[in-house]
N, C-alpha and C positions, 0 to 999 in steps of 0.2 A: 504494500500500500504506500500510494507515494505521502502522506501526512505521515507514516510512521518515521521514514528516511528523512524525510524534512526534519522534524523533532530530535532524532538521533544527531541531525548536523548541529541544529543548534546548541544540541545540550552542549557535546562535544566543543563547540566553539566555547561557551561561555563557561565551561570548567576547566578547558586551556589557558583561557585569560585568567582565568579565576585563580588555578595552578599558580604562573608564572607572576600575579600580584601578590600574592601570599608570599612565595620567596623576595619579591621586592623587600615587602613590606618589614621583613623578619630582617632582611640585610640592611635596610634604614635604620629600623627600633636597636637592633647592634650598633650601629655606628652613632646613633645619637645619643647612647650612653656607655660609650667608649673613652678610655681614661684619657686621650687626646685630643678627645672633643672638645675637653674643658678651655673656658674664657679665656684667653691670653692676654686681654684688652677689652675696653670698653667697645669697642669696632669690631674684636671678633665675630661674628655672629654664627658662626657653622653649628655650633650646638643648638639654636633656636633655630632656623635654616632646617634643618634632617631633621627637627619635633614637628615642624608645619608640614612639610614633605609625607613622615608616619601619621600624622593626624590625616591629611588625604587622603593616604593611601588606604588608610582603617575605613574612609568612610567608602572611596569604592569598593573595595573587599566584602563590605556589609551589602553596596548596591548588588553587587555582581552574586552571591549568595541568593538572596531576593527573587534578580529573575531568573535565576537556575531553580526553584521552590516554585516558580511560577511555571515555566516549559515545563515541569514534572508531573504537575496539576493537568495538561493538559491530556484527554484522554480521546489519540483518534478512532473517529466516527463517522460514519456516511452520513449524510444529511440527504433528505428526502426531498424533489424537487419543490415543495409548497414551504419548507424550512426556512425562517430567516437565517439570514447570514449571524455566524456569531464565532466567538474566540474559538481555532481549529479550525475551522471551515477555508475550504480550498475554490477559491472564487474567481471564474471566468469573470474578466471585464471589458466591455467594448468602448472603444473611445477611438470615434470617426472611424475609419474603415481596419483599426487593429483589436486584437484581442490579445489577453494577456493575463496569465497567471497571476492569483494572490494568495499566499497564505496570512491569516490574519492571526495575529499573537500578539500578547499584554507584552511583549518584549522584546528586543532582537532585531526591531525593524530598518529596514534600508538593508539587508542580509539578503545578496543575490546566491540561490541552490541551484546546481544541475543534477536533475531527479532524470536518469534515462533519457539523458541529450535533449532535458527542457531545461530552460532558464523558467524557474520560481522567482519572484520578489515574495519575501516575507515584510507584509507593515506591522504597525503599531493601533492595536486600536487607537490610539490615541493621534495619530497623522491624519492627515486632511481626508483620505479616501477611505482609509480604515473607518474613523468616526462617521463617515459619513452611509458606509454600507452598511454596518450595521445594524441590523433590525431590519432588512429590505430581502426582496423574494427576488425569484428570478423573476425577470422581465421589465422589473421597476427602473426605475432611471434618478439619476440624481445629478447634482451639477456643482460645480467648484468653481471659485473668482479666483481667474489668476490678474495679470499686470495687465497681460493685453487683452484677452478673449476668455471669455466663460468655456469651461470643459466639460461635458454633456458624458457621462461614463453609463452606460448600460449593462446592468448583470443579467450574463448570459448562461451563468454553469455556477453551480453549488457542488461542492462533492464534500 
């Protein structure tokens, strides 16, 4: 099932980053209380410098945890053609003469997959097209303001 493969990529991706910030993190929180970090000068600042640095990195480490808890949550499922669209669902969309893959996830979005020589975008509910398909059936249509010209996007496939 191609939403299974999708999910396996993302988990994978955000527990790679998730991995490799975790060692960041732990090689900062070392260095910022390392006995040569200490003040040399009122000008030193490398010991407060690498505290702001692990306080960041603590706070992505907590992000990236979050939406790794969230893709987990995600439990794929067909969706019956009368079905709104909703978090999981794998959504054909037409816009002027193309059509084009979406997987919709609380997470991860702007995340291009190739599922069996398709290009997937995964959005965000929370992105302009995400938010806006949501709760919509096939055939419904909806529309986005861009700079220059309105975008007329019609859903054509729920899986």
């Amino acid at each position: 099932m191609k939403k299974e493969k999708i999910l396996k990529i993302l988990i994978n991706n955000v527990q790679n980053e998730l991995n490799g910030l975790k060692a960041a993190y732990d090689s900062t929180h070392s260095l910022m209380t390392a006995p040569d970090m200490k003040s040399e000068g009122k000008y030193d600042t490398r010991g407060i410098e690498a505290g702001y640095l692990a306080g960041a990195q603590k706070v992505r480490v907590a992000e990236l945890e979050g939406d790794l808890e969230m893709l987990k949550e995600i439990k794929p499922r067909a969706f019956k053609k009368d079905e709104e669209v909703a978090i999981g669902a794998l959504v054909e969309l037409q816009l002027n003469d193309q059509k084009k893959k979406y997987f919709i996830s609380p997470t991860a979005g702007g995340t291009l997959v190739d599922i069996d020589g398709e290009g997937i975008l995964v959005i965000s509910v929370f992105s302009p097209i995400g938010s806006e398909a949501l709760s919509l059936k096939v055939g419904e249509i909806f529309e986005l303001e861009t700079k220059t010209t309105p975008r007329e996007y019609k859903i054509i496939g729920i899986e």
